[in-house]
C-alpha positions in Angstrom: -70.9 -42.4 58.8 -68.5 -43.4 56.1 -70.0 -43.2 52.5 -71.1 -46.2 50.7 -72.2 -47.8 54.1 -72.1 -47.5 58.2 -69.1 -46.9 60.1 -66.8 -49.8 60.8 -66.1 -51.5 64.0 -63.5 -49.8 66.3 -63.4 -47.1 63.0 -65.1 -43.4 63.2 -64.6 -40.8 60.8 -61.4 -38.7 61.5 -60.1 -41.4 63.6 -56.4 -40.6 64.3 -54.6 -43.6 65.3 -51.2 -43.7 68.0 -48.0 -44.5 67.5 -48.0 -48.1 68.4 -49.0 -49.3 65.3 -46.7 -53.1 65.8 -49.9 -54.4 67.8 -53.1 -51.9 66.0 -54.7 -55.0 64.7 -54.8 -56.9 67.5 -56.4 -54.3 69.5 -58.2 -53.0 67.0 -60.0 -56.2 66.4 -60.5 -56.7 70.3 -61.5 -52.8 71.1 -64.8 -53.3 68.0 -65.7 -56.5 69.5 -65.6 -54.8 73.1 -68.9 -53.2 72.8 -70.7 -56.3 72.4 -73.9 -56.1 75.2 -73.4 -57.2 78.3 -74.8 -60.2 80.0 -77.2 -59.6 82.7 -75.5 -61.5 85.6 -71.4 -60.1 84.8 -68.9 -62.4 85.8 -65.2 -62.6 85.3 -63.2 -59.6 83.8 -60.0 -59.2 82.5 -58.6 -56.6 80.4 -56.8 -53.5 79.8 -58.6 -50.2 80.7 -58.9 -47.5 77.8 -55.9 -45.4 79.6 -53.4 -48.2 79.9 -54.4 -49.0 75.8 -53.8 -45.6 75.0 -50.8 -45.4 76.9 -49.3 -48.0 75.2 -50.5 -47.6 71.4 -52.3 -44.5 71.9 -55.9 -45.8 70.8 -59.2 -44.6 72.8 -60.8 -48.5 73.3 -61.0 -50.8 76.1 -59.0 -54.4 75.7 -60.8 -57.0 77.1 -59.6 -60.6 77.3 -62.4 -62.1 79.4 -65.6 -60.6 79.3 -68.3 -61.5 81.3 -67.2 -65.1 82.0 -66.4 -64.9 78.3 -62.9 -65.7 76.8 -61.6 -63.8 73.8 -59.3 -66.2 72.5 -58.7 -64.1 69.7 -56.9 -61.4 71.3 -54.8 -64.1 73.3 -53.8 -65.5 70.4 -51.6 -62.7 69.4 -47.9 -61.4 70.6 -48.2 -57.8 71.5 -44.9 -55.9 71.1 -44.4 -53.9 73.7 -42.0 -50.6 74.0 -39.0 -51.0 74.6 -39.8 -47.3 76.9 -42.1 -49.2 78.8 -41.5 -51.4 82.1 -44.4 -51.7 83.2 -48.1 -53.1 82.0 -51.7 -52.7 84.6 -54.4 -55.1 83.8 -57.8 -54.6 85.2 -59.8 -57.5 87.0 -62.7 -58.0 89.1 -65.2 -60.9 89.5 -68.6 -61.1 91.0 -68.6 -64.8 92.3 -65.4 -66.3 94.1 -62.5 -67.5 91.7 -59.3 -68.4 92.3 -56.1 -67.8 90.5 -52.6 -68.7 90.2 -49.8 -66.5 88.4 -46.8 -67.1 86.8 -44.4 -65.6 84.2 -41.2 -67.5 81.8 -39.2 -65.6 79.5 -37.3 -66.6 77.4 -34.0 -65.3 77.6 -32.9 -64.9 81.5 -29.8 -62.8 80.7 -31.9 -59.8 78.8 -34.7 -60.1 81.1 -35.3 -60.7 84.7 -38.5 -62.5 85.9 -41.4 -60.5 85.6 -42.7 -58.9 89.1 -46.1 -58.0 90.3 -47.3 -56.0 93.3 -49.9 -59.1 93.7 -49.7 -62.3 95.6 -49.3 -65.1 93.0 -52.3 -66.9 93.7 -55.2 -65.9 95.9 -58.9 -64.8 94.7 -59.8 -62.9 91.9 -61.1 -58.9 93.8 -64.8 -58.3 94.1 -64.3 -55.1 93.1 -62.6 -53.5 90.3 -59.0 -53.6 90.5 -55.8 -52.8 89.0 -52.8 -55.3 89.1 -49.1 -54.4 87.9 -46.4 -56.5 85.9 -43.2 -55.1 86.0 -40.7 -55.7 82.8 -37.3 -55.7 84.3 -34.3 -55.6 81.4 -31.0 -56.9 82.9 -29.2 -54.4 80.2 -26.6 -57.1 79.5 -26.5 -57.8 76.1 -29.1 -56.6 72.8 -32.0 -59.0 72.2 -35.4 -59.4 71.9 -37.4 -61.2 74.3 -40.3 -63.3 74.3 -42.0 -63.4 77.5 -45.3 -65.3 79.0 -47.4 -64.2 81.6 -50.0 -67.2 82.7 -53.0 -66.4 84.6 -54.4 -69.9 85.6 -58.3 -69.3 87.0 -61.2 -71.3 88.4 -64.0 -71.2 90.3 -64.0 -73.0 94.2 -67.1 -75.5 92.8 -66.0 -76.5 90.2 -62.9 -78.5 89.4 -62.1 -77.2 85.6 -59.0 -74.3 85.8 -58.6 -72.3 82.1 -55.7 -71.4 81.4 -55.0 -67.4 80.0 -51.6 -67.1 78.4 -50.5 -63.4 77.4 -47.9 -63.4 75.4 -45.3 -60.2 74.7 -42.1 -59.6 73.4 -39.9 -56.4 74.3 -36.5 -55.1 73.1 -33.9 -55.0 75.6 -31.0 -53.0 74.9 -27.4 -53.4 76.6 -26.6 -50.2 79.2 -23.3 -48.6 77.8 -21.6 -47.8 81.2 -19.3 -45.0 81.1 -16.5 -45.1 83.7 -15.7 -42.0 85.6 -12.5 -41.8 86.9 -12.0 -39.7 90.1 -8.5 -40.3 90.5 -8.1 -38.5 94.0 -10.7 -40.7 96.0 -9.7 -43.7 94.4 -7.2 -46.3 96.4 -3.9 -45.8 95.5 -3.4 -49.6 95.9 -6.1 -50.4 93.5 -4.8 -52.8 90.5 -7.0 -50.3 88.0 -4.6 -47.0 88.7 -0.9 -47.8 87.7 0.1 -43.9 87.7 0.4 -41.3 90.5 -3.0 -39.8 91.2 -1.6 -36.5 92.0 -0.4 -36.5 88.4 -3.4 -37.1 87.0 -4.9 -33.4 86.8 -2.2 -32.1 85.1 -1.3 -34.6 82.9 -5.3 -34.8 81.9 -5.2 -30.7 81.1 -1.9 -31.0 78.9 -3.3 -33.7 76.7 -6.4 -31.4 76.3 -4.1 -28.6 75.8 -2.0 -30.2 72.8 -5.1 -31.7 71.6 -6.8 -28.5 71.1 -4.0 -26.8 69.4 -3.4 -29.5 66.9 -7.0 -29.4 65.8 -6.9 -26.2 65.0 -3.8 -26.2 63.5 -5.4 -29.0 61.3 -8.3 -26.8 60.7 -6.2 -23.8 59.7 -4.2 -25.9 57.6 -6.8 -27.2 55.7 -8.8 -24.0 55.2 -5.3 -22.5 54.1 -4.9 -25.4 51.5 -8.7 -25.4 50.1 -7.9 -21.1 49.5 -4.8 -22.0 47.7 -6.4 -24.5 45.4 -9.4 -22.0 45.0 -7.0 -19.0 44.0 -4.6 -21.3 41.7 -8.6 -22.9 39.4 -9.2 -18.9 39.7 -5.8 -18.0 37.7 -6.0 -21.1 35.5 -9.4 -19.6 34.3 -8.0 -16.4 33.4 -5.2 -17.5 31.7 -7.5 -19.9 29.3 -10.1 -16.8 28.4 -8.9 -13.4 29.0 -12.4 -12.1 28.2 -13.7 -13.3 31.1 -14.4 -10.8 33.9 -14.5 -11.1 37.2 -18.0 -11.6 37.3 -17.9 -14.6 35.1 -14.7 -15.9 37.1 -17.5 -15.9 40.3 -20.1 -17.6 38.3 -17.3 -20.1 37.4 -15.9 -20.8 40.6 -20.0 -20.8 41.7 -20.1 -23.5 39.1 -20.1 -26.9 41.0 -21.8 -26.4 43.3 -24.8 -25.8 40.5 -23.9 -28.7 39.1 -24.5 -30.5 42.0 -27.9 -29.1 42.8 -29.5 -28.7 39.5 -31.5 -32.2 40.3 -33.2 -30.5 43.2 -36.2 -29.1 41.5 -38.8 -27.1 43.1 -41.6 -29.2 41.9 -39.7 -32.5 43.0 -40.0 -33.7 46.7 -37.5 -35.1 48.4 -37.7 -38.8 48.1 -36.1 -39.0 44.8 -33.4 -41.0 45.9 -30.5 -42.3 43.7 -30.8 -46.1 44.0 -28.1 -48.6 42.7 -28.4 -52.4 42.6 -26.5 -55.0 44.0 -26.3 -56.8 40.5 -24.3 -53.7 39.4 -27.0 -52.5 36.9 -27.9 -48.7 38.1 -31.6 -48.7 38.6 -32.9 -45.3 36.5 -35.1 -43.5 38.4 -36.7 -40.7 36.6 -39.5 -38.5 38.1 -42.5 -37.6 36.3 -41.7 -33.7 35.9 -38.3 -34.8 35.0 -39.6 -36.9 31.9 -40.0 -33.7 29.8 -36.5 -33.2 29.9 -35.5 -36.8 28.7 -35.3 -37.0 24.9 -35.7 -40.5 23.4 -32.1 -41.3 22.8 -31.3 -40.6 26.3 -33.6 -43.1 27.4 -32.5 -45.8 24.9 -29.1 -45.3 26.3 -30.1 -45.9 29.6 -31.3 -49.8 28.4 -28.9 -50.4 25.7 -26.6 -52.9 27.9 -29.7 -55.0 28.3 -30.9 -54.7 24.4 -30.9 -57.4 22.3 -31.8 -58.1 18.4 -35.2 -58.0 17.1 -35.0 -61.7 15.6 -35.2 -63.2 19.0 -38.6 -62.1 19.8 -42.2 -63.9 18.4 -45.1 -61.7 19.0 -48.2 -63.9 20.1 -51.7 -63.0 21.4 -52.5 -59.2 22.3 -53.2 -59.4 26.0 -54.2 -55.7 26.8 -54.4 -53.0 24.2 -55.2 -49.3 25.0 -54.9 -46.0 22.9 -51.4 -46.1 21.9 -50.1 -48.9 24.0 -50.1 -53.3 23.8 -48.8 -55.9 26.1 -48.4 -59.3 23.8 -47.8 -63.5 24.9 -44.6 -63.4 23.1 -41.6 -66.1 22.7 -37.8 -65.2 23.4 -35.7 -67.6 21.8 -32.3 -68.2 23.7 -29.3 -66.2 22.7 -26.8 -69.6 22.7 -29.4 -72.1 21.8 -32.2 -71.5 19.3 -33.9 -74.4 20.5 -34.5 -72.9 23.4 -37.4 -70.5 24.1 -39.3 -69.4 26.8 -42.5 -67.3 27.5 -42.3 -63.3 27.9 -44.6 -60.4 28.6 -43.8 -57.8 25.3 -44.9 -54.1 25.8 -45.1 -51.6 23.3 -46.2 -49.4 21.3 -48.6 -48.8 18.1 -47.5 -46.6 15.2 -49.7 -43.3 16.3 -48.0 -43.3 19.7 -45.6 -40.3 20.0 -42.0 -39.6 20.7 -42.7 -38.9 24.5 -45.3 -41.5 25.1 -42.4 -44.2 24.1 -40.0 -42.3 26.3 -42.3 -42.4 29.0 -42.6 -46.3 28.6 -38.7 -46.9 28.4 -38.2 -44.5 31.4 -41.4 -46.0 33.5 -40.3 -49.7 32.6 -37.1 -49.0 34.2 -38.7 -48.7 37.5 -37.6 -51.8 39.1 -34.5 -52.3 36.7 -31.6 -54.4 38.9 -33.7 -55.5 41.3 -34.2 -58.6 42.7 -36.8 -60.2 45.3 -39.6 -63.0 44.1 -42.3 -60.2 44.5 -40.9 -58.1 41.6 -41.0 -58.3 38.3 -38.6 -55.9 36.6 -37.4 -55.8 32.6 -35.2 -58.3 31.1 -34.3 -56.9 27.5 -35.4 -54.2 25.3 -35.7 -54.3 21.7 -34.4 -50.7 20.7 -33.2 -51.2 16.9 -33.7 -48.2 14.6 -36.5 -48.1 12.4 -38.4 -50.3 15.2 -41.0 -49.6 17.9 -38.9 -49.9 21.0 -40.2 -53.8 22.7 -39.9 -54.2 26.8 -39.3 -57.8 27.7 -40.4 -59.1 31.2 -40.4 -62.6 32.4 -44.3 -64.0 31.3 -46.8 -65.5 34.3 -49.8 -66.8 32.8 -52.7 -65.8 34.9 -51.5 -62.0 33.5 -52.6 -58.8 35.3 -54.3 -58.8 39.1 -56.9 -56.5 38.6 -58.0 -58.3 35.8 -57.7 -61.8 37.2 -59.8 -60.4 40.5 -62.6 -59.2 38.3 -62.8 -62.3 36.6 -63.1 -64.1 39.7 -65.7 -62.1 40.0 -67.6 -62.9 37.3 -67.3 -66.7 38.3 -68.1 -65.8 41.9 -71.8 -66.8 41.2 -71.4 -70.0 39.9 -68.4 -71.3 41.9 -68.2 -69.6 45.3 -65.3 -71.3 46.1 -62.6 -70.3 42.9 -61.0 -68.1 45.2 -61.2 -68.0 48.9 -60.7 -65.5 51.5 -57.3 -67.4 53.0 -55.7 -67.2 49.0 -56.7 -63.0 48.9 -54.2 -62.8 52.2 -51.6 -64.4 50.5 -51.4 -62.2 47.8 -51.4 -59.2 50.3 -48.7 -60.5 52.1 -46.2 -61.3 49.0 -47.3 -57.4 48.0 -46.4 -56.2 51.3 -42.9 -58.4 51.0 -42.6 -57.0 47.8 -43.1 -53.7 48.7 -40.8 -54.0 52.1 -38.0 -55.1 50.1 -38.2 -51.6 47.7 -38.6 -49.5 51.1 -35.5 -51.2 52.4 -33.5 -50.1 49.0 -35.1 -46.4 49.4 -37.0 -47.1 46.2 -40.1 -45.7 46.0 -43.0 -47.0 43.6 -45.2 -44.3 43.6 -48.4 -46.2 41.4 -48.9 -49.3 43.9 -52.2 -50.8 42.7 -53.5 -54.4 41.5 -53.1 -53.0 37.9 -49.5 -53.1 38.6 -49.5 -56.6 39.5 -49.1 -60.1 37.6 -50.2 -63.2 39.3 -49.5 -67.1 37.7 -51.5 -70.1 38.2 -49.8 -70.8 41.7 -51.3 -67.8 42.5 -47.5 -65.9 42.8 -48.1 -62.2 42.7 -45.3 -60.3 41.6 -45.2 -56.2 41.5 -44.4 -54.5 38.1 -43.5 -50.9 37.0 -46.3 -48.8 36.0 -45.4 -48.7 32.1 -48.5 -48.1 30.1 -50.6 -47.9 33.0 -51.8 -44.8 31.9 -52.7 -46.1 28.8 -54.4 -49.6 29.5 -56.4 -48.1 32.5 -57.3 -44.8 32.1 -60.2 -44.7 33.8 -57.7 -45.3 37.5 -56.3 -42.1 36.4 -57.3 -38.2 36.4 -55.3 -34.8 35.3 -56.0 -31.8 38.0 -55.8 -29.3 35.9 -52.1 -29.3 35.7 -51.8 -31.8 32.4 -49.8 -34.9 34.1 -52.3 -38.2 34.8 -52.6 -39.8 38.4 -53.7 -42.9 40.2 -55.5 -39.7 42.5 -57.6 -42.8 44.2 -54.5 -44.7 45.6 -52.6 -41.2 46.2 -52.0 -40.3 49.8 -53.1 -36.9 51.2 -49.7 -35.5 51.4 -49.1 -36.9 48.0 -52.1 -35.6 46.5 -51.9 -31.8 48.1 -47.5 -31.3 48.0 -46.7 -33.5 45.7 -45.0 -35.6 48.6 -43.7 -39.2 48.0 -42.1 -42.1 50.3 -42.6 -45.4 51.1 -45.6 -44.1 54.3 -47.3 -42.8 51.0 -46.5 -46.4 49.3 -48.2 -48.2 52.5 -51.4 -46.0 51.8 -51.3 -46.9 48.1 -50.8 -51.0 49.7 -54.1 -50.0 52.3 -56.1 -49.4 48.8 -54.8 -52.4 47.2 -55.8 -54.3 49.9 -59.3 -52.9 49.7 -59.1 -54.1 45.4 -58.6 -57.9 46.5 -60.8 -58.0 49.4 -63.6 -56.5 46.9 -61.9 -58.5 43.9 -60.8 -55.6 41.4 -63.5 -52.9 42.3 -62.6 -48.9 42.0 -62.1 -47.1 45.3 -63.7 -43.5 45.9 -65.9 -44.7 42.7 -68.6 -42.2 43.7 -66.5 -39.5 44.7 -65.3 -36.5 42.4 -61.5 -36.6 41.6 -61.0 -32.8 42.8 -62.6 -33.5 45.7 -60.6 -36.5 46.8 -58.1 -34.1 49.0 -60.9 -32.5 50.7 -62.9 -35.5 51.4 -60.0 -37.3 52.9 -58.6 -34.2 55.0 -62.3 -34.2 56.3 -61.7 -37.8 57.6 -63.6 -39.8 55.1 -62.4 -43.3 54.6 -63.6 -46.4 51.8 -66.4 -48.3 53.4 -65.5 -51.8 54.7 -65.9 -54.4 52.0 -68.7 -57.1 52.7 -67.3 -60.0 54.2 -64.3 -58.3 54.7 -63.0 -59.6 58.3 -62.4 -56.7 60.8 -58.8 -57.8 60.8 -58.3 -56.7 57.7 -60.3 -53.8 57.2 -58.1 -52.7 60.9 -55.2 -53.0 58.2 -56.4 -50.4 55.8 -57.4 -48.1 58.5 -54.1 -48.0 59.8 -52.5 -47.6 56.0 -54.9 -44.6 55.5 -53.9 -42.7 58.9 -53.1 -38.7 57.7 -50.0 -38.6 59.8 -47.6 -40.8 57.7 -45.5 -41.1 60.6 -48.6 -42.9 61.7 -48.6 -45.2 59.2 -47.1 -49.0 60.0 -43.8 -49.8 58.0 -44.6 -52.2 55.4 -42.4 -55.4 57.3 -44.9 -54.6 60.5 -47.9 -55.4 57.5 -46.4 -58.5 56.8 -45.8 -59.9 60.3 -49.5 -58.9 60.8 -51.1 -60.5 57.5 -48.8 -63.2 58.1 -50.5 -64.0 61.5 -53.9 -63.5 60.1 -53.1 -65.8 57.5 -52.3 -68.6 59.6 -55.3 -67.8 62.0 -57.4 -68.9 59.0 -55.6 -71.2 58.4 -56.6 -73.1 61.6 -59.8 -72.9 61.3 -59.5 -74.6 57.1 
C-alpha cells in the first residue's frame, strides 16, 4: 500500500511503467476502471487483451471499450498514438447474444496511408466465443506525415432497431522509404534511356574513381596532419624564445595548456547537463551550477547583469510581500527611463543588511536563471540595481496574485466557506501553462532544477508564470534539507537519480512537474511530509510513491505516476504532458 492511504487505481508499489508513455493516461485510466465487477448475465465485449496493451505501451492491464454491454466512452474519447514500428493492432471480441456489426476505416491522408485492412468480413455477427480480430496499418512510404485514422465499428442487436456507433480513433507517423538505386550495369538493357555510357566500361571506370578517391583523401589527411605538426613545432619554438628558463617539461605542460583550458568546467561533482545556453534576444543566459557558486566572487556576478542595471532613483519600494532570514521580495514601482510619468508595477528582491557576501551572490547568480528568455510561462529579470554602497535590487515584471504556493494555500483556507473559489477545471490550467513553460526550457536545453509551486507567480487571470529559484532557500526553508554535505535542496521534488548522483535533465524536471502537480491538486500541501529527508532515496528506490490526493481524478493522478517512473527514459517529455492535460482539460470542460 502506498503511505498516507490505499493504493491507487491501475498504480501498485514499484510499478514500472513502458515505453509508450504518448497514450499512458488513456490506458491507465481505462486499465483502473477495468476491474470493476462483472454483471451476472455478460454481454458484449470489446477490448484489447493485456498482451496486445503491453505490446504496444508496455503496461500489464486489460483495455476494455465495451464491457459487459457497457460502453466506456471515456477511453473512446481519446486519440491513441500509435508506433510508428507498429502495423498492426488485435482487438478482442465476443458476445453472448446475437449482434451484428458493420466495419469501416477513413484516414485522413490517402497518400501516407493506405486503407486499413482486416482479416474479418466487414460486417457479419459479433463471435460467440472469444475472438481475436486484426487491423492492419499499411504506410504508402511516399512522403513524411502524420496521419489520423478512424476505425468505426457500427453494432446492434437483430431485435432491436438502435445501432451504436464505436469510433477508435489513432494517429501514426509515416515516414517516406529512401530508395536507394542499385545499378547492375551488365544485366541492364543497353537500349535503356537511364544508361548513356558503355556498360562494359562501367567496372573500370567505377574502380579508378575509387582509386583516385582514395589517394586524395589521404593525401588530404597527410597534409593536414603534416600542417597541424608544423604549427605545433613553430608555438613550441616561439615559447622558448620568449622564456629561456622554461624546460622541456614546462614547454609539455604548455603545449598541454588548451586543451585544460577547455575542460576545466567539467567538474567531477557536476553532471553533465550543464549546458551553455544562449538566447535568441542576444542576452547570454548565465548558468551557474550550485558547486560552482563558491567560485563566483560578487563582482563577477555583478558583471554578469550590468548591461541590464539601471539607477537606484527609478525604483519605489512598497509593501514587503515575503520576508525570510536574510532575504525580502517588495510591491515596488519602476518609473520609466524616457518618461517619469510613467510607472509600472515590479516584483523587487533583495536583501537585508545581515545577509552575507555569498548569499547576495547566490541571489544575482540564481535570478539569472531564466535571463534572455522569452515564452508567456516565464518570468525572468528585467533590471538589477547594483550601485555601490547599495544592497543589490532584482527587478521582475509584478503579477498581483504573487506566489502559487501561497495563493493555493489560501484557497485553502477559503475552501470551507466558498467551495467553489477555485475549481478543479482552473488547477488543470495552471498545470498545463507549467508544463508549456517548462517544454519551452527543455527545447532550449535549459534545465530548472527547483520546479515547485514556490517558484511560481500567478495574477488575477489566473496566468501562471515560472520564476528562478532566487531566495527560495530563504523564504521556504522548510521545502529544503542539507544531507550532510552543507548545500540546501528541494530533496522532496528531487528525482531518484538526482537525489543519489547528483544527476540533472529535463526527465528529472518532469518528476519535479509530477510533484507540482500533486501541490495544486492538494492546493499548496508538502509532499513526503511524513517521511525523513535521508530516507527519501531509499523510500523511493523501494517503489514508494505520494498517495493520490482526495478528489483527485485518476487522470491526473495517472499523470504523476508516469512523471515519477525511476527510469527517466521512462518518463513522458514535457510537450506529451501538455497534449495530455490539454485533453483532460477540455474533457471537463464538456461536462461545465
Amino acid at each position: 500500500m502506498l503511505p498516507g492511504g490505499p493504493d491507487p487505481p491501475g498504480w501498485s508499489r514499484g510499478t514500472v511503467l513502458g515505453p509508450g508513455l504518448w497514450s499512458f493516461v488513456f490506458l491507465l485510466v481505462s486499465a483502473a476502471r477495468a476491474h470493476t465487477a462483472a454483471l451476472s448475465e455478460p454481454g458484449l465485449n470489446v477490448y484489447m487483451s493485456e498482451e496486445e496493451v503491453r505490446r504496444l505501451i508496455g503496461l500489464d492491464a486489460e483495455l476494455y471499450y465495451v464491457r459487459n454491454d457497457i460502453v466506456n466512452h471515456y477511453a473512446l474519447s481519446f486519440n491513441l498514438l500509435v508506433p510508428s514500428e507498429t502495423n498492426s493492432l488485435h482487438f478482442s471480441w465476443h458476445s453472448k447474444s446475437k449482434v451484428e456489426y458493420k466495419l469501416g476505416f477513413q484516414v485522413d491522408n490517402s497518400l501516407a496511408m493506405d486503407i486499413p485492412q482486416t482479416n474479418v468480413s466487414l460486417q457479419g455477427d459479433v463471435p460467440r466465443s472469444l475472438s481475436v480480430f486484426r487491423v492492419d496499418l499499411s504506410c504508402s512510404g511516399k512522403m513524411d506525415s502524420e496521419v489520423m485514422l478512424l476505425m468505426q465499428l457500427n453494432i446492434s442487436i437483430s431485435s432491436a432497431k438502435n445501432i451504436t456507433v464505436l469510433n477508435f480513433k489513432r494517429r501514426k507517423m509515416c515516414y517516406r522509404k529512401i530508395e536507394q538505386e542499385v545499378k547492375v550495369p551488365i544485366s541492364l538493357d543497353r537500349n535503356s534511356t537511364r544508361i548513356h555510357f558503355d556498360p562494359v566500361n562501367v567496372a573500370p571506370t567505377t574502380s579508378t574513381r575509387v582509386f583516385y578517391i582514395s589517394v586524395g583523401v589521404c593525401c588530404a589527411v597527410i597534409f593536414l596532419v603534416a600542417i597541424i605538426l608544423a604549427v605545433l613545432h613553430l608555438h613550441s619554438m616561439k615559447r622558448g624564445e620568449l622564456d629561456d628558463s622554461m624546460t622541456d617539461s614546462s614547454s609539455s605542460q604548455g603545449l598541454s595548456q588548451p586543451s585544460t583550458q577547455t575542460t576545466q568546467y567539467l567538474r567531477a561533482d557536476t553532471p553533465n547537463n550543464a549546458t551553455p545556453v544562449t538566447s535568441s534576444s542576444g542576452y547570454p543566459t548565465l548558468r551557474i551550477e550550485k558547486n560552482d557558486l563558491k567560485s563566483v566572487t560578487l563582482l563577477e556576478a555583478k558583471a554578469k547583469v550590468k548591461d541590464i542595471a539601471i539607477s537606484r532613483e527609478r525604483v519605489t519600494l512598497k509593501d514587503v510581500l515575503q520576508e525570510g532570514t536574510f532575504g525580502r521580495i517588495f510591491h515596488g514601482i519602476l518609473v520609466d527611463e524616457k518618461d517619469p510619468n510613467k510607472e509600472k508595477q515590479v516584483f523587487v528582491k533583495t536583501v537585508k543588511d545581515q545577509a552575507s557576501e555569498v548569499q547576495v551572490t547566490m541571489m544575482l547568480t540564481e535570478s539569472c536563471k531564466l535571463r534572455g528568455l522569452h515564452h508567456r510561462n516565464l518570468l525572468p529579470i528585467s533590471h538589477v540595481c547594483i550601485e555601490d554602497g547599495e544592497k543589490p535590487m532584482v527587478l521582475l515584471p509584478f503579477m498581483n496574485w504573487g506566489n502559487l504556493k501561497l495563493f493555493l494555500r489560501q484557497c485553502k483556507l477559503v475552501e470551507a466557506n466558498n467551495p467553489q473559489a477555485i475549481s478543479q477545471q482552473d488547477l488543470v490550467h495552471m498545470a498545463i501553462q507549467i508544463a508549456c513553460g517548462m517544454s519551452y526550457l527543455a527545447r532550449r536545453e535549459v534545465i530548472h532544477k527547483d520546479l515547485a509551486a514556490r517558484n511560481c507567480v500567478i495574477d488575477e487571470s489566473l496566468q501562471v508564470k515560472i520564476t528562478d529559484n532566487a531566495l527560495a532557500r530563504d523564504l521556504f526553508p522548510m521545502d529544503y534539507h542539507c544531507l550532510g554535505d552543507n548545500e540546501n535542496r528541494p530533496v522532496r521534488w528531487m528525482a531518484l537519480e538526482s537525489l543519489v548522483n547528483k544527476e540533472f535533465s529535463s526527465a528529472g524536471d518532469v518528476w519535479a512537474f509530477g510533484v507540482t502537480l500533486w501541490e495544486l491538486m492538494t492546493l499548496g500541501q508538502t509532499p513526503y511530509v511524513d517521511i525523513d529527508p535521508f530516507e527519501m532515496a531509499a523510500y523511493l528506490k523501494d517503489g514508494y510513491r505520494i498517495a493520490q490526493p482526495i478528489n483527485c481524478p485518476d487522470e491526473l493522478f495517472a499523470v504523476m505516476a508516469c512523471c515519477w517512473a525511476l527510469d527517466p527514459e521512462e518518463r513522458p517529455k514535457f510537450q506529451q504532458l501538455v497534449q495530455c492535460l490539454t485533453e483532460f482539460h477540455a474533457a471537463l470542460g464538456a461536462y461545465v
